[in-house]
N, C-alpha and C positions, 0 to 999 in steps of 0.2 A: 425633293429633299428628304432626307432621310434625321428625322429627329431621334433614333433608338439610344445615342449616349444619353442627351440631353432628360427624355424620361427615365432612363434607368436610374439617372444622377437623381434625380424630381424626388424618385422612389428609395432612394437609397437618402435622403434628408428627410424624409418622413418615416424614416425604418416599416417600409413596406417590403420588407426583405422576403415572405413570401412570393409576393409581388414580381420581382426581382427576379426569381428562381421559375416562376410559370413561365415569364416572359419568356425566359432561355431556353424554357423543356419546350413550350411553343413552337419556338424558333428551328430547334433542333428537330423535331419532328416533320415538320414542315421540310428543312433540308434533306432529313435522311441520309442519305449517304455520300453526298456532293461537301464540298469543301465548307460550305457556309452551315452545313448541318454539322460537321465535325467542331468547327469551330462555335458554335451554340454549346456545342454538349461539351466541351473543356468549359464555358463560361459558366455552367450549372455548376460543374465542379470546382471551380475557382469560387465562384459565389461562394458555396454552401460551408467552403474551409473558411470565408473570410466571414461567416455570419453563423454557423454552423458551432461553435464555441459557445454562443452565448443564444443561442434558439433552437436548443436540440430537435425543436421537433422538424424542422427543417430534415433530419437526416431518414426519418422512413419516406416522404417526399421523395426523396432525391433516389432511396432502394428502390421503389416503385417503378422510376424512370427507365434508371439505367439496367434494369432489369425488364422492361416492356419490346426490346425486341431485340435478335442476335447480334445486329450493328451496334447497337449501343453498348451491348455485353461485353463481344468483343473488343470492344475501344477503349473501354472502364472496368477490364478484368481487375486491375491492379487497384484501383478506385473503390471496385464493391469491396474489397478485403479490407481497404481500409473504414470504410463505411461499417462493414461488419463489428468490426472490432469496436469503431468509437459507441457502435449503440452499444455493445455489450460492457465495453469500459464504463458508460455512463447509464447504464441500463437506462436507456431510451427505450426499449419493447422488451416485452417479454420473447423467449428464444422460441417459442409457439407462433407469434405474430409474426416474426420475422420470416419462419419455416414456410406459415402460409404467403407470405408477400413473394417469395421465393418459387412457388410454385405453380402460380393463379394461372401462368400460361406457358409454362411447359419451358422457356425460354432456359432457365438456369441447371444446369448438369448438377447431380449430384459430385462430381468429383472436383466441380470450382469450389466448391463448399463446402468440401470434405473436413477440412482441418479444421475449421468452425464449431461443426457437427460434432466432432470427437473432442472438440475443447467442451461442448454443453455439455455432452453425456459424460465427459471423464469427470464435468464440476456435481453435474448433479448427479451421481455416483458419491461421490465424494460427501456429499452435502446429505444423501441419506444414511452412508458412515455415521455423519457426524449424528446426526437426532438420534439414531441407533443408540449410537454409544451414551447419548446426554438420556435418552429412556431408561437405559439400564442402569444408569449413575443413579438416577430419581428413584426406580424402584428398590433398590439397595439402601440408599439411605431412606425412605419413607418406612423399609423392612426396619433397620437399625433402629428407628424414629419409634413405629410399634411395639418391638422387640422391649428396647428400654423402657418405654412406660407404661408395660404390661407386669416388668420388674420393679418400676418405680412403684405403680398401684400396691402389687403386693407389697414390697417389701413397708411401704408406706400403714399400710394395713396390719401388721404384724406389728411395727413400732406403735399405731398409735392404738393397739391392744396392750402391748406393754405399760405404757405409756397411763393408761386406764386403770389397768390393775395397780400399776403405784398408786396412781391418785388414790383408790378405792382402801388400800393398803394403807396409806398416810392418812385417808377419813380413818380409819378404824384404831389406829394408835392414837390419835388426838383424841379420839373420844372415850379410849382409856384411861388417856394422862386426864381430863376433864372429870371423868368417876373418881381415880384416884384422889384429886386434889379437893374433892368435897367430904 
C-alpha cells in the first residue's frame, strides 16, 4: 500500500511544509528521469507556489533543487525564472547568494540567467547613482551649512562689538547727565 497522499496530507495539517517539499525533491531524485521523477518535480513546484507566498524561505530550497542536475533544469527552465524573480521581488537572498547557489555545480549556463544578471547590475548601477548623487547633495549642503555660519560667526561678532561700544557709549553719557545733575 502506498500511504504518500495520506502523510503528505498529515504534513500539510501540521504546516510541515518544508517537510512536504523534501518528500518531493526526495521523490524526484530517486525518479530521475522516468515519469514518476517528473511527476515529483512538478509536485515541488506545485507545493512551493502553494506554500511559497507565505514561507519564503522555501524558494532558495526549491533554487538548489532544480538547479542540482540538467534534467531537472531542463524541465524547470521556465520555473527557475520564476523563482529568480520572486526571491528578488521579495529579496529572499541577496543577488551574491543566489550567484553562488547557481553555480556550486556547473549545472546552470550563464545565458539562462543572463537577463537576471543584467537586471542586478543594471539595479546596482543604478543604486550607486543614487548614493553618488545623495554624497554630493550632503557635501554641498554641509559646504552651505559651514559657509553660513562662518558668516553667521562673523557677522555676529561685529554686531555684537557694535553692540558694546553703544552700550559703553550710553555708560558714558549717563554718567555725564549723573555730574551734570549734582
Amino acid at each position: 500500500r502506498n500511504f504518500t497522499e495520506g502523510l503528505v496530507l498529515l504534513w500539510e495539517h501540521f504546516e510541515m511544509h518544508e517537510d512536504v517539499l523534501r518528500f518531493w525533491i526526495d521523490k524526484a531524485k530517486e525518479g530521475g528521469d522516468s515519469p514518476a521523477g517528473a511527476d515529483a518535480s512538478k509536485r515541488v513546484i506545485h507545493h512551493l507556489k502553494l506554500y511559497g507566498p507565505k514561507h519564503k524561505l522555501l524558494y532558495p530550497l526549491v533554487l538548489r533543487f532544480i538547479t542540482s542536475n540538467e534534467v531537472l533544469l531542463t524541465r524547470h527552465t521556465e520555473d527557475l525564472k520564476e523563482i529568480l524573480e520572486e526571491i528578488e521581488r521579495e529579496k529572499i537572498m541577496p543577488p551574491l547568494a543566489v550567484i553562488q547557489v547557481l553555480s556550486r555545480n556547473g549545472v546552470t549556463s550563464v545565458g539562462l540567467v543572463k537577463e537576471w544578471l543584467l537586471s542586478r547590475v543594471r539595479e546596482s548601477r543604478d543604486e550607486i547613482q543614487m548614493v553618488s548623487t545623495l554624497f554630493r547633495t550632503l557635501n554641498f549642503c554641509r559646504n552651505a551649512v559651514l559657509t553660513n555660519s562662518h558668516f553667521r560667526i562673523a557677522n555676529s561678532s561685529t554686531h555684537t562689538a557694535r553692540r558694546l561700544r553703544r552700550s559703553s557709549n550710553r555708560s558714558r553719557s549717563s554718567r555725564t547727565q549723573i555730574t551734570l545733575a549734582y
